[in-house]
C-alpha positions as a Markdown table, in Angstrom:
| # | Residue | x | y | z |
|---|---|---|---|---|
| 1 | Unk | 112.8 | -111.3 | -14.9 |
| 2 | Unk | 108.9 | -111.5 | -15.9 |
| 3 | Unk | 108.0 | -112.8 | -12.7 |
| 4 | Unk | 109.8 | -110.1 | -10.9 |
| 5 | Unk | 108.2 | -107.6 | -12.7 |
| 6 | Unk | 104.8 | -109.1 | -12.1 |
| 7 | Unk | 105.8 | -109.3 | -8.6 |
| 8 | Unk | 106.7 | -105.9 | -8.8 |
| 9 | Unk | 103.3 | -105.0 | -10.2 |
| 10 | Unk | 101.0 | -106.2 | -7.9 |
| 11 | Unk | 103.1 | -104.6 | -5.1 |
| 12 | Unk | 102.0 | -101.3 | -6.7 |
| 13 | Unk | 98.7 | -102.2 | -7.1 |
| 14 | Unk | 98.1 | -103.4 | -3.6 |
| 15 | Unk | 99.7 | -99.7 | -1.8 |
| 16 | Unk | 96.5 | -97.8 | -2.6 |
| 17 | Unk | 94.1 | -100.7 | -1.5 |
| 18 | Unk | 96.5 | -100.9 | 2.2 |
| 19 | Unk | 96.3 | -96.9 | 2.1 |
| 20 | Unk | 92.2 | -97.3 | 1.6 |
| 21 | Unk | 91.9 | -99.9 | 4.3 |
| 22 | Unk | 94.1 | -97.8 | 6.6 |
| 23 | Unk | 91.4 | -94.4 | 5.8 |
| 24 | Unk | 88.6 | -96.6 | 6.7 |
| 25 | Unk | 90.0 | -98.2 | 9.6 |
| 26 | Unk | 91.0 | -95.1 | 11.4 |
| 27 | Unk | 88.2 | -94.3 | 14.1 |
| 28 | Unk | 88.1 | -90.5 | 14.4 |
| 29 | Unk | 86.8 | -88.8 | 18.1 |
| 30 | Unk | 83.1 | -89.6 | 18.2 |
| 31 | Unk | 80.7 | -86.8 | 18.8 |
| 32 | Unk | 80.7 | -87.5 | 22.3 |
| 33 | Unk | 84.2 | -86.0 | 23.0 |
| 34 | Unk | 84.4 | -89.8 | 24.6 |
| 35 | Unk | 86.9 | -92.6 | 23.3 |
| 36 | Unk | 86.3 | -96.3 | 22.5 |
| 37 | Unk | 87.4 | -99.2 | 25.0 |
| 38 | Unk | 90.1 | -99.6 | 22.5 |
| 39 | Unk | 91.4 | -96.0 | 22.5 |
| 40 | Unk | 91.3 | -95.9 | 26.3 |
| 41 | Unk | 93.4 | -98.6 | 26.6 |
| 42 | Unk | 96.0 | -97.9 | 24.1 |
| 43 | Unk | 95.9 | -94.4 | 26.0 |
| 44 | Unk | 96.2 | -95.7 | 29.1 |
| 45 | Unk | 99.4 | -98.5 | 27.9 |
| 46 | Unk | 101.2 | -95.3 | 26.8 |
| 47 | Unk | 100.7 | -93.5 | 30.3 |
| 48 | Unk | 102.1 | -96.3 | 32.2 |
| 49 | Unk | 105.5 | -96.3 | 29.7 |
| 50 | Unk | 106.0 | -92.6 | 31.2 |
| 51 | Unk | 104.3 | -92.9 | 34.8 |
| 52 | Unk | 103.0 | -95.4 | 37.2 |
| 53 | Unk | 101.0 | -93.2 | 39.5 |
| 54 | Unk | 96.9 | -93.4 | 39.6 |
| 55 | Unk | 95.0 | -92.0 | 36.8 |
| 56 | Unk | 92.6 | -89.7 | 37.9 |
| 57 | Unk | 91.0 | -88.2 | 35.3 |
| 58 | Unk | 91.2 | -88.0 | 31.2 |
| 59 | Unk | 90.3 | -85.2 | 29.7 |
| 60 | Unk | 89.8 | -85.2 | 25.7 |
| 61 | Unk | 90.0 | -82.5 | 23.0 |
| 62 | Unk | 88.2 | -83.7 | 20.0 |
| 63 | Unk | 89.6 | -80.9 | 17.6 |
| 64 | Unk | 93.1 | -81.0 | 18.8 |
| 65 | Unk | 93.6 | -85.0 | 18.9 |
| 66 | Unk | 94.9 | -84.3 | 22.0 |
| 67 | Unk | 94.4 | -85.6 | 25.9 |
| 68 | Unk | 95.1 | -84.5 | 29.1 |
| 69 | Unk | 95.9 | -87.1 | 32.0 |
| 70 | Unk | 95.2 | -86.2 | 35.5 |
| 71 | Unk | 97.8 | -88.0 | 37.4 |
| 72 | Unk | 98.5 | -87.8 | 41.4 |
| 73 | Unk | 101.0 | -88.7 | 43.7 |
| 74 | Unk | 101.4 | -88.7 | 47.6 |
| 75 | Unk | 104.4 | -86.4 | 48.9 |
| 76 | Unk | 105.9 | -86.8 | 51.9 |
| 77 | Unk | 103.1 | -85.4 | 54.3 |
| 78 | Unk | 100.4 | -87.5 | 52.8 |
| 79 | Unk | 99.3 | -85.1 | 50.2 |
| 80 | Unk | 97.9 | -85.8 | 47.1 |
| 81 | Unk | 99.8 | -83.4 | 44.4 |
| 82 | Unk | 98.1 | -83.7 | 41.2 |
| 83 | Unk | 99.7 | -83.0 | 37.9 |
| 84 | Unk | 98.8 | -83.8 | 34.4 |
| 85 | Unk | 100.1 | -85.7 | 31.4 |
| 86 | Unk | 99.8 | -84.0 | 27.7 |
| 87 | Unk | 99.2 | -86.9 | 24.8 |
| 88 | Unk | 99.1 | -86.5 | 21.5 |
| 89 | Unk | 97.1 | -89.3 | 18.9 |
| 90 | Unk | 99.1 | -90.1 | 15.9 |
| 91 | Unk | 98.5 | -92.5 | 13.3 |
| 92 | Unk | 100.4 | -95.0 | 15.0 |
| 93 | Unk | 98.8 | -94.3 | 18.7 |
| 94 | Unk | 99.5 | -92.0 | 21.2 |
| 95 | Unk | 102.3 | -90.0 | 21.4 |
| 96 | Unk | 103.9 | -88.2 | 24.8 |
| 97 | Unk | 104.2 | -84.7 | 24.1 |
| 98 | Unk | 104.9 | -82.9 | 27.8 |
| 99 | Unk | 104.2 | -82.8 | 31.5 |
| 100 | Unk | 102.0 | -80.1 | 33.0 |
| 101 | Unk | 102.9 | -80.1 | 36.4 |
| 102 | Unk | 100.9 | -76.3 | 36.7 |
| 103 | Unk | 97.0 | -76.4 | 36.3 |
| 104 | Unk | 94.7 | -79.5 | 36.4 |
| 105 | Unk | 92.2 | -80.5 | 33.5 |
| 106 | Unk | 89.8 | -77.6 | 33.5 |
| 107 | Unk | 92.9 | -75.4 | 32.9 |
| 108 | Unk | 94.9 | -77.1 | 30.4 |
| 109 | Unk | 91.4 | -77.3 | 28.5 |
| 110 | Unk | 90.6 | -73.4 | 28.8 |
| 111 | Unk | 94.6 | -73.3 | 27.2 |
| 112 | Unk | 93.7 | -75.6 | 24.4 |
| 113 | Unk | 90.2 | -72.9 | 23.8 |
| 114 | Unk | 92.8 | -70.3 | 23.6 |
| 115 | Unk | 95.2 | -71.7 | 21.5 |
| 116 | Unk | 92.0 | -72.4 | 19.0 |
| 117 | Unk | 90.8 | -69.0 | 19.1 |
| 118 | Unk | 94.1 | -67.4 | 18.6 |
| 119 | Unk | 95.4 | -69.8 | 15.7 |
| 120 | Unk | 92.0 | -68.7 | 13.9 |
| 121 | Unk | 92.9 | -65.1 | 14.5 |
| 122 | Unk | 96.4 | -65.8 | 13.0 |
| 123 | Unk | 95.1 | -67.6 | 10.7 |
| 124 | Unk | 93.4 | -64.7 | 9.0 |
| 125 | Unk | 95.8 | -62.1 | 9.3 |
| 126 | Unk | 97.3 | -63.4 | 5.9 |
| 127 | Unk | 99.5 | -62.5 | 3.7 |
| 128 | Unk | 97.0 | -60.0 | 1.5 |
| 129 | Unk | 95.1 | -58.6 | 4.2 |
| 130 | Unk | 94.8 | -55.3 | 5.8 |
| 131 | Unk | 96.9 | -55.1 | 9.1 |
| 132 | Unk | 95.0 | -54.1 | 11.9 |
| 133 | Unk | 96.3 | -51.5 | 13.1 |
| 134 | Unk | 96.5 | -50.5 | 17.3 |
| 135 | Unk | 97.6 | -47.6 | 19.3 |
| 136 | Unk | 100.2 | -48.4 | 22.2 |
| 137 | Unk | 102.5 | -46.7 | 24.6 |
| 138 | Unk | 106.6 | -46.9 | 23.7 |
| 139 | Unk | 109.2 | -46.9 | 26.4 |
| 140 | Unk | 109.2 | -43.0 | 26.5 |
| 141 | Unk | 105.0 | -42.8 | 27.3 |
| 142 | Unk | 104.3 | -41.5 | 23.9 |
| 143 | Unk | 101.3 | -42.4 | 21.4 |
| 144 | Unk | 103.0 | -45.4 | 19.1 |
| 145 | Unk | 100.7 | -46.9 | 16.4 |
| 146 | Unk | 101.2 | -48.4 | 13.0 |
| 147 | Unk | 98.9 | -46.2 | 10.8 |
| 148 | Unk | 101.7 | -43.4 | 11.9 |
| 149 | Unk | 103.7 | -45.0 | 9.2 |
| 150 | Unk | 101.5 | -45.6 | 6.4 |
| 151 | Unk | 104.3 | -44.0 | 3.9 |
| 152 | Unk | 107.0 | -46.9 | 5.3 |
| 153 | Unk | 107.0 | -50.9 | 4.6 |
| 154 | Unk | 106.9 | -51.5 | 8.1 |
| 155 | Unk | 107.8 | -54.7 | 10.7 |
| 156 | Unk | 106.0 | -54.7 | 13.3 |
| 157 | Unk | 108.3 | -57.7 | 15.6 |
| 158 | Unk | 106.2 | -59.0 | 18.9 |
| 159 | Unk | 109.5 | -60.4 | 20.8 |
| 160 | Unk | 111.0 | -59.8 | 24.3 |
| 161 | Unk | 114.7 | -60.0 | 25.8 |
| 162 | Unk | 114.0 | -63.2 | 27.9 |
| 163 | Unk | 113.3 | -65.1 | 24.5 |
| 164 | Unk | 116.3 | -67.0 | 23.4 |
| 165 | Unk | 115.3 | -67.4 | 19.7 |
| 166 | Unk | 114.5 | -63.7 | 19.7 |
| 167 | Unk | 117.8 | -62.7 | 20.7 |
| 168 | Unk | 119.2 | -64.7 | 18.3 |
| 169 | Unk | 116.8 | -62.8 | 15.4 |
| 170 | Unk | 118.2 | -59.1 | 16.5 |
| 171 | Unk | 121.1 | -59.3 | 14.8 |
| 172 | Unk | 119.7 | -59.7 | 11.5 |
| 173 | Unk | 116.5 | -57.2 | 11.7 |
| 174 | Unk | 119.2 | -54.7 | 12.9 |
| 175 | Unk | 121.2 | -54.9 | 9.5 |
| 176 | Unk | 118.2 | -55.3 | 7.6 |
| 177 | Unk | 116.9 | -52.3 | 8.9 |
| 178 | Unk | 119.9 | -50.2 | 8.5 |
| 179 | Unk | 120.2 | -51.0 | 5.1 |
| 180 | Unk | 116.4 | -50.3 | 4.2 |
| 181 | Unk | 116.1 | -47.9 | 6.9 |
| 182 | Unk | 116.8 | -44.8 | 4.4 |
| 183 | Unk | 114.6 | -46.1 | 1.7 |
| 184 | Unk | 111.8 | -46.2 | 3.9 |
| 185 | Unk | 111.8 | -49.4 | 5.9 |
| 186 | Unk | 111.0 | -49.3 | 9.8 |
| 187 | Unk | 110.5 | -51.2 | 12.3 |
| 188 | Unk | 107.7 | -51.5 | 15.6 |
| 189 | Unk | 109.2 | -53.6 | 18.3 |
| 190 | Unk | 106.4 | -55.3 | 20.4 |
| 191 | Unk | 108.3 | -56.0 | 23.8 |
| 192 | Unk | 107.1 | -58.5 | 26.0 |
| 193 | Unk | 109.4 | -57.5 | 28.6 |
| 194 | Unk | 107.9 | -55.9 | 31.6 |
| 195 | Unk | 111.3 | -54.5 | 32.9 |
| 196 | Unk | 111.6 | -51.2 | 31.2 |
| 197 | Unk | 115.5 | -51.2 | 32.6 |
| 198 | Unk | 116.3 | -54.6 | 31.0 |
| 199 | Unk | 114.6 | -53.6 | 27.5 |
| 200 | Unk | 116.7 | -50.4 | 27.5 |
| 201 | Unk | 119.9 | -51.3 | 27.7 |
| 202 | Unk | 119.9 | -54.3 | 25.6 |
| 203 | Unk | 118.0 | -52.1 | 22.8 |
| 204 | Unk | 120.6 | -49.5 | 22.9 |
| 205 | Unk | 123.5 | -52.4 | 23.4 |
| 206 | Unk | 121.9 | -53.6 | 20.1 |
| 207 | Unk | 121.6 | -50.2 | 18.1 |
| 208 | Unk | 117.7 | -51.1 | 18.5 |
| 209 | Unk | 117.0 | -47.3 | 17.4 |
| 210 | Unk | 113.5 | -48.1 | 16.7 |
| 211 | Unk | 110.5 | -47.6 | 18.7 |
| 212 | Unk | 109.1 | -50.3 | 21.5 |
| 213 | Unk | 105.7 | -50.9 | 22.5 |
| 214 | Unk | 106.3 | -51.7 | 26.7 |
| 215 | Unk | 104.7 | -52.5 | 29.6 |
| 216 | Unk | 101.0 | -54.2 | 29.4 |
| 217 | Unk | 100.6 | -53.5 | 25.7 |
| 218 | Unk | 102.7 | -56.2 | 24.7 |
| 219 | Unk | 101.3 | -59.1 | 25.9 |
| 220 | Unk | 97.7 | -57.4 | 25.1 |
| 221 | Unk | 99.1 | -56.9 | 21.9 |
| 222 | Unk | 100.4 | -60.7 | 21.3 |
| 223 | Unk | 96.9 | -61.5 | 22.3 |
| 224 | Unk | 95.1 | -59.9 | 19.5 |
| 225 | Unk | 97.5 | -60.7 | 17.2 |
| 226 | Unk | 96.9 | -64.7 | 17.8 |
| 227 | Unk | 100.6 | -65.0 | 19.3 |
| 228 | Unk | 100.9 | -65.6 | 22.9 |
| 229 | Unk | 99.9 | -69.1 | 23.0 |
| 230 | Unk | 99.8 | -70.4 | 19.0 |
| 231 | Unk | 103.3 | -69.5 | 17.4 |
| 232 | Unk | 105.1 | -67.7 | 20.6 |
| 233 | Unk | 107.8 | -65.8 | 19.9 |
| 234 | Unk | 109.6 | -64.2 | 17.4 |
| 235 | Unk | 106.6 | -63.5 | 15.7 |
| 236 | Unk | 106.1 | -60.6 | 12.8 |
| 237 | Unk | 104.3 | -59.4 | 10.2 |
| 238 | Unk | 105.7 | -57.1 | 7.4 |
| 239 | Unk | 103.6 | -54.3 | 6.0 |
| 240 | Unk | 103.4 | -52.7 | 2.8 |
| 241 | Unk | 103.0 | -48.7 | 2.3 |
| 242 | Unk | 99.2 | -49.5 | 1.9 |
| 243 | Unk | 98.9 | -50.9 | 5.0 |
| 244 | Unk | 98.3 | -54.7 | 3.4 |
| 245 | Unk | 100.3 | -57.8 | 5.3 |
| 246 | Unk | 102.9 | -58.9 | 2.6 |
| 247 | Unk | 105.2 | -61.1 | 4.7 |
| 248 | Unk | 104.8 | -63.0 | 8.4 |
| 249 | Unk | 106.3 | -65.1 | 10.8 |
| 250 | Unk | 109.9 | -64.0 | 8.8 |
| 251 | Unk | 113.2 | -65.6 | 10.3 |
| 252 | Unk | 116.9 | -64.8 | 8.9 |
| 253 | Unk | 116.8 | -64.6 | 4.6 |
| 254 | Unk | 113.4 | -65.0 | 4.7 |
| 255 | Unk | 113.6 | -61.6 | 6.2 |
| 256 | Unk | 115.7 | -60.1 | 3.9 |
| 257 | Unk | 114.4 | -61.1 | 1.0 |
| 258 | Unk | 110.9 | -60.3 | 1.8 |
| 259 | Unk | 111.7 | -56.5 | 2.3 |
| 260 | Unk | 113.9 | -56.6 | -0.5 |
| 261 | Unk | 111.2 | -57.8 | -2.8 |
| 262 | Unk | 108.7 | -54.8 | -1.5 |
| 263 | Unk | 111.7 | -52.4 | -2.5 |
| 264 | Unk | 112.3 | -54.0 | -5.8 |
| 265 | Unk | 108.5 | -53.1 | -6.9 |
C-alpha cells in the first residue's frame, strides 16, 4: 500500500515536468513564415495520407497555424488542374481540415487576410460597446437604420434563406419577438439573399413582420460587421435602448434569455 502510494506520488510529480518538456519542445513558425526540415516533412507525410498527386507549392500562415498545398493533376486532355489542400498544425502534427478545389495560394492567402481582419473587427464589437450603427435600404426601398430605434432593445440578425442553420433559428426569433414585440423589442433582419422574390415569401410564410435590409447591403453589411468570412451565418448582436451591444452571436435560449434579462432591468 506504501509503495503504491509512492508510486502514485512521483506519477504526479513527473506530469508538470512532461507538460514543461512538451512547452519547450514545441517549435513555433519562425519569423521567416518558412518551416523546419522536420515540419516539411511531417507536412508533406500527411499530404500523401489524403493525395498522391505532385506538390507544387506550400504556402504558410504563421498567425493561423495553417498551410495551404498546391496540388495538380493532369485531366484528360493533358491539362494540368491545380487545386489546393488546407492543413491545419495541432499539437500532435498536422491535421486535414478541407480541399479548395476554387483559387490557388495567392487566393486562399488573401481569404486567410480577411478572415484576420474581420475576426478583429468582431472581436471588438463586444458585449459593452456601442453598436455602430448604418443606414440601409429594406425590401420596400426605404431608409432602414438602427439609430431609428434607439427607444427599442433591438436584434439586428445578418442571415439569409439559403442558410440551413438560419432557417432553423426563425422559428425561435419569431416567438421571441412576438412576445417582446409589445414591450419594446424589434428586430432588423440583414438578408443576404439577393432574390427579393425568394426573401418575400418565406418572410411573410414565416410571419417575419419585421423589417429587411436586401439587396447589396447585406453582404456589405456582414462585411463591416466581421461576419462574412469569421463566424458566417446566423450571426447577431442584441442592443440595448442606449444603443450599447448587450448580447451576440445568440442561438435558441440563449436568445430568449438574453432579451428577457434586458426586460427584467
Amino acid at each position: 500500500m506504501k509503495a503504491s502510494k509512492l508510486l502514485f506520488g512521483a506519477l504526479l510529480l513527473t506530469i508538470p515536468v512532461l507538460a514543461t518538456a512538451l512547452v519547450l519542445c514545441w517549435k513555433p513558425w519562425i519569423p521567416s513564415g518558412e518551416m523546419t526540415d522536420r515540419q516539411s516533412v511531417a507536412l508533406t507525410n500527411a499530404v500523401r495520407l489524403v493525395s498522391s498527386e505532385p506538390i507544387f507549392k506550400i504556402g504558410f500562415a504563421d498567425w493561423d497555424n495553417t498551410a495551404f498545398v498546391e496540388m495538380g493533376v493532369t485531366n484528360y486532355y493533358g491539362e494540368v488542374v491545380k487545386y489546393g489542400y488546407v492543413f491545419k498544425r495541432t499539437l500532435f502534427g498536422w491535421k486535414f481540415m478541407t480541399e479548395s478545389p476554387h483559387g490557388g495560394l495567392q487566393h486562399y492567402l488573401t481569404f486567410l487576410q480577411e478572415i484576420r481582419k474581420e475576426t478583429k473587427i468582431y472581436s471588438m464589437l463586444a458585449v459593452g460597446t456601442p453598436f455602430p450603427s448604418f443606414v440601409a435600404t429594406d425590401m420596400n426601398g426605404s431608409s432602414l437604420s438602427p439609430a431609428s430605434f434607439r427607444s427599442k432593445v433591438l436584434l439586428v440578425d445578418f442571415w439569409a434563406t439559403w442558410c440551413v442553420p438560419c432557417r432553423a433559428e426563425v422559428p425561435n426569433v419569431v416567438a421571441t419577438f412576438q412576445k417582446y414585440h409589445d414591450r419594446g423589442f424589434d428586430v432588423i433582419g440583414v438578408s443576404l439573399d439577393t432574390d427579393r422574390r425568394k426573401l418575400l415569401d418565406f418572410t411573410r410564410q414565416n410571419n417575419m413582420t419585421w423589417p429587411e435590409c436586401f439587396d447589396a447591403d447585406g453582404e456589405r453589411l456582414a462585411e463591416k460587421y466581421g461576419i462574412i468570412d469569421n463566424k458566417g451565418i446566423p450571426s447577431d448582436f442584441l442592443v440595448d435602448t442606449n444603443g450599447t451591444i448587450i448580447g451576440k452571436g445568440l442561438r435558441g435560449g440563449a436568445l430568449r434569455k438574453a432579451v428577457a434579462r434586458a426586460f427584467a432591468k
